[in-house]
C-alpha positions in Angstrom: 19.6 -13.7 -5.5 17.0 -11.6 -6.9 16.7 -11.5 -10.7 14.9 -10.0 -13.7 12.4 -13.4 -13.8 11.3 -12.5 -10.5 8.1 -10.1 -9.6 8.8 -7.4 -7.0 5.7 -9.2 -5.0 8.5 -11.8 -4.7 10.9 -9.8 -3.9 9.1 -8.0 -1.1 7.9 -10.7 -0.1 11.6 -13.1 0.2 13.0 -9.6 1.2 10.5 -7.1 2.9 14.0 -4.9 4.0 13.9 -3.6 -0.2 10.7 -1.7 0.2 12.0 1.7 1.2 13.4 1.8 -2.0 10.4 0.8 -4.0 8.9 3.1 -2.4 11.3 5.7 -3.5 11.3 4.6 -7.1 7.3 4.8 -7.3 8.0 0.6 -8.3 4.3 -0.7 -7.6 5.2 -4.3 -5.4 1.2 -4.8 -3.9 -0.9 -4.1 -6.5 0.4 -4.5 -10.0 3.5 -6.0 -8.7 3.0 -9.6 -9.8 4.3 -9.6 -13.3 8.0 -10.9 -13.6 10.5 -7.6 -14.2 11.5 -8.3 -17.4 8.0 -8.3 -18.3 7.2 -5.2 -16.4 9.6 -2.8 -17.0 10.1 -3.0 -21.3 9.6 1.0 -21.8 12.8 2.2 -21.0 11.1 4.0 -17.8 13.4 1.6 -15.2 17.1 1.1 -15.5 16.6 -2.4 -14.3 20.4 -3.4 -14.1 20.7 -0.7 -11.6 17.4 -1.7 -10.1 18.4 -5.2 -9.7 22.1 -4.0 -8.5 20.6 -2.6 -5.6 18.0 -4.7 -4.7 20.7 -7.2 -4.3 22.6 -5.1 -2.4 20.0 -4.3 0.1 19.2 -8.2 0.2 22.6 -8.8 1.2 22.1 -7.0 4.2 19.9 -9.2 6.6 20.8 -7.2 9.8 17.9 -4.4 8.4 15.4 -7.4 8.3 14.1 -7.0 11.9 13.4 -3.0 11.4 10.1 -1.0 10.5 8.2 -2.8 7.7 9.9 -5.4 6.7 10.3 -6.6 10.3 6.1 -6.6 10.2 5.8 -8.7 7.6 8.8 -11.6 8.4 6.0 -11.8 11.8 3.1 -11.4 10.0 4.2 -14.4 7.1 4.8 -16.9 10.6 0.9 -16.5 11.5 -2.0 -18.6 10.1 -4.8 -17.5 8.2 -7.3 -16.6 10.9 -4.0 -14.9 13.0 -3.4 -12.8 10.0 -7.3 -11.5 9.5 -7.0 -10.6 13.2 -3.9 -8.6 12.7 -5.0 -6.6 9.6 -7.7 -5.4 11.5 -6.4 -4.5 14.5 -3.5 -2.9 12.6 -3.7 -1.2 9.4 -7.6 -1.2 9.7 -7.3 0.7 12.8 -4.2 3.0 12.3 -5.6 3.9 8.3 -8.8 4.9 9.9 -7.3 7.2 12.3 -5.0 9.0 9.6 -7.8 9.4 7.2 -9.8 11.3 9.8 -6.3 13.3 10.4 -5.9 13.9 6.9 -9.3 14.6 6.2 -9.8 17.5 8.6 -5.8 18.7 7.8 -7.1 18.9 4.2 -10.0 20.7 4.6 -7.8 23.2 6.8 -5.2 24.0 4.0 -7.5 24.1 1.4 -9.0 27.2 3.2 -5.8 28.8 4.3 -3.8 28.4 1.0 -7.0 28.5 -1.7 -5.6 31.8 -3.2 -2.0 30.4 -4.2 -2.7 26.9 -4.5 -6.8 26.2 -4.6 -6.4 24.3 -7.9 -4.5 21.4 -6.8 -5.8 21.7 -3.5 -9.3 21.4 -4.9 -8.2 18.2 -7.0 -6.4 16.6 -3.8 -9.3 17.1 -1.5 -11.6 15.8 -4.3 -9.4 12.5 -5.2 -8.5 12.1 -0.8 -12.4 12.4 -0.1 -13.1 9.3 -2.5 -10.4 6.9 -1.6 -11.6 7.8 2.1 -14.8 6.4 1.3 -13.6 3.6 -1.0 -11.5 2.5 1.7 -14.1 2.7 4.6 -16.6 0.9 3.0 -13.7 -1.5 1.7 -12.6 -2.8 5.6 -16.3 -2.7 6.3 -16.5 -5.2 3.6 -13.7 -7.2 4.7 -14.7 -7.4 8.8 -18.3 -8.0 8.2 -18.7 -10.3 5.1 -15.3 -11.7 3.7 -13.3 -12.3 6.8 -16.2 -13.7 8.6 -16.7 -15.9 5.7 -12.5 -17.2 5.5 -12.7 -17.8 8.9 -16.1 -19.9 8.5 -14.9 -22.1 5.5 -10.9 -22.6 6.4 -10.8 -25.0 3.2 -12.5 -22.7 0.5 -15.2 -22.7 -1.6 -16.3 -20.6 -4.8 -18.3 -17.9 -2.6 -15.5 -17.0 -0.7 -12.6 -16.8 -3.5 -15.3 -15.1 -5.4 -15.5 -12.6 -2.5 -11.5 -12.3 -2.0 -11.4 -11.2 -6.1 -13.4 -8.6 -5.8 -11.5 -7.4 -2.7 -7.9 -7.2 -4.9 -10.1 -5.7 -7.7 -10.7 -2.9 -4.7 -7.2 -2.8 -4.0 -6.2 -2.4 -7.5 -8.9 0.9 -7.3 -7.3 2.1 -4.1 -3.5 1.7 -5.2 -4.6 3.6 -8.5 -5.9 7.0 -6.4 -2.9 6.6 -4.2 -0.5 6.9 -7.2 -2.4 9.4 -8.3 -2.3 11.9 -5.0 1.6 10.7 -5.2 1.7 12.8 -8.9 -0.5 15.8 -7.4 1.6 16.2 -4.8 4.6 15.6 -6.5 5.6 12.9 -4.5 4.3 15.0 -1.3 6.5 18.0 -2.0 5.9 21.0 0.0 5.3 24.2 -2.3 7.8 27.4 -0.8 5.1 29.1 0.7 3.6 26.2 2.9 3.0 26.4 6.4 3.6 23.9 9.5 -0.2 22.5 8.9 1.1 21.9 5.3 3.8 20.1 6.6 1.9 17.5 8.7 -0.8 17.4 5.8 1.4 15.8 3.5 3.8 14.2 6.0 0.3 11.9 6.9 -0.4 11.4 3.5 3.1 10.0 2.5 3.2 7.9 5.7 -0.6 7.0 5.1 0.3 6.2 1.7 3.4 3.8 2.2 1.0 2.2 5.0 -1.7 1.4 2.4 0.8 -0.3 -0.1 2.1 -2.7 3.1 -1.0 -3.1 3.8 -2.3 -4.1 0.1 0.9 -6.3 -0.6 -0.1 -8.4 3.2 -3.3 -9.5 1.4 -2.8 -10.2 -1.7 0.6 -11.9 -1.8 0.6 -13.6 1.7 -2.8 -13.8 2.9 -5.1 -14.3 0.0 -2.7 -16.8 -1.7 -2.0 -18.8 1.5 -6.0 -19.1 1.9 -7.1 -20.0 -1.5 -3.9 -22.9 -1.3 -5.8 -24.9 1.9 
């Protein structure tokens, strides 16, 4: 049973089938997920009896476990440490690369096309996209070339290498902070009336690209990271 004590890193993790909802909510389970609910949600912004109503009811359906994401991750949780650093790079590393070169040239194609109605916040989602892009890039270059290398190296690990993994979630914690930030730009990746079928795409990428990222994010820092720094 999922309750108010718990974090939603825990819940994902126990029940990876809830995060199309979170998702829906805005409810942050990878980066700033790790705080119990109760301790989380104290503003009056989540109704967390409902929250926690439907969590519970979606837990209660195991037959959705083996579909899309949550599927991924009841795998990915069976795999050890060195199995899991392959996976995240020839998965999200590869597929996130390929949408941010999608989105990237989709961007600059709308920004042209729609500048007179809607350059503004065009201008500020180019602007924000084109620096998580980089962030990002240099981020897996990071993690294939120094810290995996290194996890893989030193299996029981030393101060170096956690030292290496905390500055990698301090990067994520950047990345997960632009992403909710496109998320309010774009209102949640709403098209505007007048928006054409290269709009469309643009932010149908984005909001897939998006949802990837935070799958992503939550794999390394409440599966793989933990289960390392525990050997």
């Amino acid at each position: 049973m999922i309750t108010e004590k718990m974090s939603l890193a825990e819940v994902v993790k126990e029940y990876p089938q809830t995060i199309p909802y979170l998702n829906d909510l805005h409810l942050d389970y990878c980066c700033g997920g790790h705080q119990p609910m109760d301790e989380s949600f104290t503003d009056g912004s989540v109704d967390l009896e409902k929250v926690l109503a439907e969590l519970n009811r979606i837990a209660s359906q195991p037959e959705k476990a083996s579909n899309g994401q949550a599927g991924t991750i009841e795998a990915f949780e069976k795999l050890s440490v060195n199995e899991m650093l392959s996976d995240l790079e020839t998965t999200h590393h590869i597929t996130e690369r390929e949408m941010m070169d999608e989105i990237d040239a989709l961007l600059n194609k709308i920004l042209v096309v729609h500048y007179p109605n809607h350059g503004e916040e065009l201008t500020q989602i180019h602007n924000l996209f084109a620096r998580l892009k980089a962030e990002l890039e240099e981020h897996f270059a990071k993690e294939e070339r120094l810290v995996f290398p290194m996890m893989r190296a030193n299996p029981h690990p030393d101060k170096e290498t956690v030292a290496q993994v905390k500055i990698l979630e301090n990067e994520h914690t950047s990345a997960g902070d632009m992403l909710k930030q496109l998320q309010i730009l774009t209102d949640d990746y709403t098209l505007p009336e007048d928006a054409c079928p290269t709009f469309a795409q643009t932010y149908s990428v984005m909001k897939a690209f998006t949802e990837d990222v935070f799958v992503h994010v939550f794999k390394e820092n409440s599966i793989v990271f933990p289960e390392y720094e525990e050997q």
